[in-house]
Steps between C-alpha positions, in 0.01 A plus 500: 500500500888547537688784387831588543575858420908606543560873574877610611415768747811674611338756779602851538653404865668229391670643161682715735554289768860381455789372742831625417800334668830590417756151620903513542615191288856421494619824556230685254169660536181341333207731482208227550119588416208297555164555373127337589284417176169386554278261213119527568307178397158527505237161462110573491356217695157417502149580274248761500172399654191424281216725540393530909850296576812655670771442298866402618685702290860586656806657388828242667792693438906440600766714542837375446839686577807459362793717573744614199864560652769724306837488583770732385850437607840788427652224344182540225301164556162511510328224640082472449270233675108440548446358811137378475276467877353180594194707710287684286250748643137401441147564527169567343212708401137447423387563125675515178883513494492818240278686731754442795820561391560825654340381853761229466813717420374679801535217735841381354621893521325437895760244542797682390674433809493146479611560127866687677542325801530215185714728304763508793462131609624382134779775498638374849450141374687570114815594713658195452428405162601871393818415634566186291343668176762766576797289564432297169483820303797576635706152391690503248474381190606083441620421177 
């Protein structure tokens, strides 16, 4: 028996946990702000035993982060990406997935570290790109 059961689950650390960055580009200041979401999946694996069997009944569950970045230039630009993470943060539970989800948000909220030291990894790596969205907003205009 597969089930996949979707939950967004944006945790109490991690709804305030934001990076704010503010860049010089080309003479102006650009008030940067990046922010960790997290998307819960949950999958119940296994069956429930017949009568006198164990059963294998387990809650696999995923945690993927993405980071939402805001930028705000003086000139009036703002500039909005996803960046989406290639490592999710896993793990799983015995028993049915509705009777774990809070034990689960507990572990990801356990791992809240990992979750930032993420959060500032991405905004150190957008540097670069935030530069070029910035310079094309600032083009002008072909006709």
């Amino acid at each position: 028996m597969n089930l996949f059961i979707t939950a967004g689950l944006l945790l109490g650390a991690q709804a305030a946990d934001a990076h704010r960055v503010a860049v010089d580009h080309r003479g102006q200041r650009v008030d940067v702000t990046y922010r960790s979401d997290l998307n819960v999946i949950h999958k119940q694996v296994g069956t429930t035993g017949p009568g006198g069997r164990a059963n294998t009944l387990r809650c696999a569950w995923k945690a993927t982060v993405s980071v939402n970045r805001e930028a705000r230039s003086a000139a009036g630009h703002v500039l909005t990406r996803t960046i989406a993470s290639e490592t999710p943060i896993e793990g799983s539970r015995p028993g049915w997935c509705a009777g774990q989800r809070s034990a689960i948000a507990q572990e990801v909220a356990a791992r809240s570290s990992a979750v930032r030291e993420h959060l500032l990894a991405v905004a150190e790596q957008d540097r670069e790109a935030l530069a070029l969205e910035l310079d094309a907003a600032h083009m002008p205009v072909r006709s």
